[in-house]
C-alpha positions as CSV (number, residue, x, y, z in Angstrom):
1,X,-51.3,-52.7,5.3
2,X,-51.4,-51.6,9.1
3,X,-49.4,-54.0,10.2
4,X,-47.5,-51.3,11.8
5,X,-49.9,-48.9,13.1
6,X,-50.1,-48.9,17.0
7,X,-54.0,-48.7,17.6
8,X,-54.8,-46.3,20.8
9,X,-57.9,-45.8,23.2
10,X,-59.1,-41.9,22.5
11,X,-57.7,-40.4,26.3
12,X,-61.3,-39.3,26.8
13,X,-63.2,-42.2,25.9
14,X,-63.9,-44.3,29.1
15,X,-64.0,-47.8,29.2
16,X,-66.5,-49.8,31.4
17,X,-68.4,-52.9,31.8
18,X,-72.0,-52.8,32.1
19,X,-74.5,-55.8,32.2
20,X,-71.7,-58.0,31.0
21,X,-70.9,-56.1,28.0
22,X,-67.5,-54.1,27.4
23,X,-69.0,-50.7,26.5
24,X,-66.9,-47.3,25.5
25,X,-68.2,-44.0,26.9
26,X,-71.1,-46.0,29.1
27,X,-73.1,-45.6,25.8
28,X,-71.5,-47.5,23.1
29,X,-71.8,-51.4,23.4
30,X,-68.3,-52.6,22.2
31,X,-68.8,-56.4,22.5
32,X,-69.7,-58.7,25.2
33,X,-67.2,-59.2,28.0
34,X,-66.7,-62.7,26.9
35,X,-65.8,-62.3,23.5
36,X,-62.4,-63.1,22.2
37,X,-62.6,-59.0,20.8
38,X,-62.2,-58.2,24.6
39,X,-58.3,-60.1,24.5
40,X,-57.3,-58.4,21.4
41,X,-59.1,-54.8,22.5
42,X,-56.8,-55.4,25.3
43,X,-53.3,-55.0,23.3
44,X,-54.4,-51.8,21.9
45,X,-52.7,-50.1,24.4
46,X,-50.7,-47.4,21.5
47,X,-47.5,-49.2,21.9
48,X,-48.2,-52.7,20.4
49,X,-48.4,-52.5,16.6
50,X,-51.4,-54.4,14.7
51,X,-48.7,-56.7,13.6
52,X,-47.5,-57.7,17.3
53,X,-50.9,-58.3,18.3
54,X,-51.6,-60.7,15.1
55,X,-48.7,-62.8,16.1
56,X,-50.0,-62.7,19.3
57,X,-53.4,-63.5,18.2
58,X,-52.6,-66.1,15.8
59,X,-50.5,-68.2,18.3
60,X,-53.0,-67.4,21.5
61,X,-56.1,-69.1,19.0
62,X,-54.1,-71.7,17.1
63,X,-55.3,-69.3,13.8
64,X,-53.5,-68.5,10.8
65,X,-51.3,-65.1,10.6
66,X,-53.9,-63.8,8.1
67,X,-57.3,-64.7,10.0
68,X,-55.6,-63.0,13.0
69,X,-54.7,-60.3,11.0
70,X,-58.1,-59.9,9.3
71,X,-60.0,-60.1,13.1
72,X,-57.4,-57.4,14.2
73,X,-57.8,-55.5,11.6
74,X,-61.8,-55.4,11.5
75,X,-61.9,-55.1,15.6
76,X,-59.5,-51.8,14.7
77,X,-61.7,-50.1,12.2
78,X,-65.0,-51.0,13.8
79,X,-63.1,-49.2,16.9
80,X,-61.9,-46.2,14.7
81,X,-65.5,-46.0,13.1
82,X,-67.2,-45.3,16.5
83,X,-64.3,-42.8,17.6
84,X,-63.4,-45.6,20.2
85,X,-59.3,-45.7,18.5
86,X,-57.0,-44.2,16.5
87,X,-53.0,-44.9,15.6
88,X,-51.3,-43.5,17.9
89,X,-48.9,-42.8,16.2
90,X,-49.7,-41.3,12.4
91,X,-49.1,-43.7,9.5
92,X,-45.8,-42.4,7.0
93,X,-47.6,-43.7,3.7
């Protein structure tokens, strides 16, 4: 469950927009700048926990809490995988 895991940019990665595509770094394409990723990308700010931002998502997109949750989730760990995000704070499991 992350549900309460508050997903944070890495200080040293660098966001930017190039071509029309949200990239981290300059060399990592993200997503294109039109995608609904960008909105939710947006929230992970380390103080808004997966949770908020599926409650946000799900009401924003008119989507069920658990098909926000799953794009929340997958957006976080695609992040995490590229060394984009990580909790900011440490999970207590």
């Amino acid at each position: 469950e992350l549900g309460p895991l508050k997903p944070k940019v890495f200080p040293a990665c660098k966001i930017g927009v190039k071509d029309g595509v949200v990239q981290a770094t300059l060399t990592i394409d993200l997503f294109p700048l039109g995608d609904d990723r960008v909105d939710v990308f947006n929230h992970f700010d380390g103080r808004t926990s997966v949770a908020e931002i599926t409650r946000w998502l799900a009401e924003a997109k008119g989507i069920s809490r658990e098909e926000a949750y799953n794009r929340v989730k997958a957006l976080f760990i695609d992040l995490v995988e590229k060394n984009v995000c990580y909790p900011a704070e440490p999970p207590e499991w």
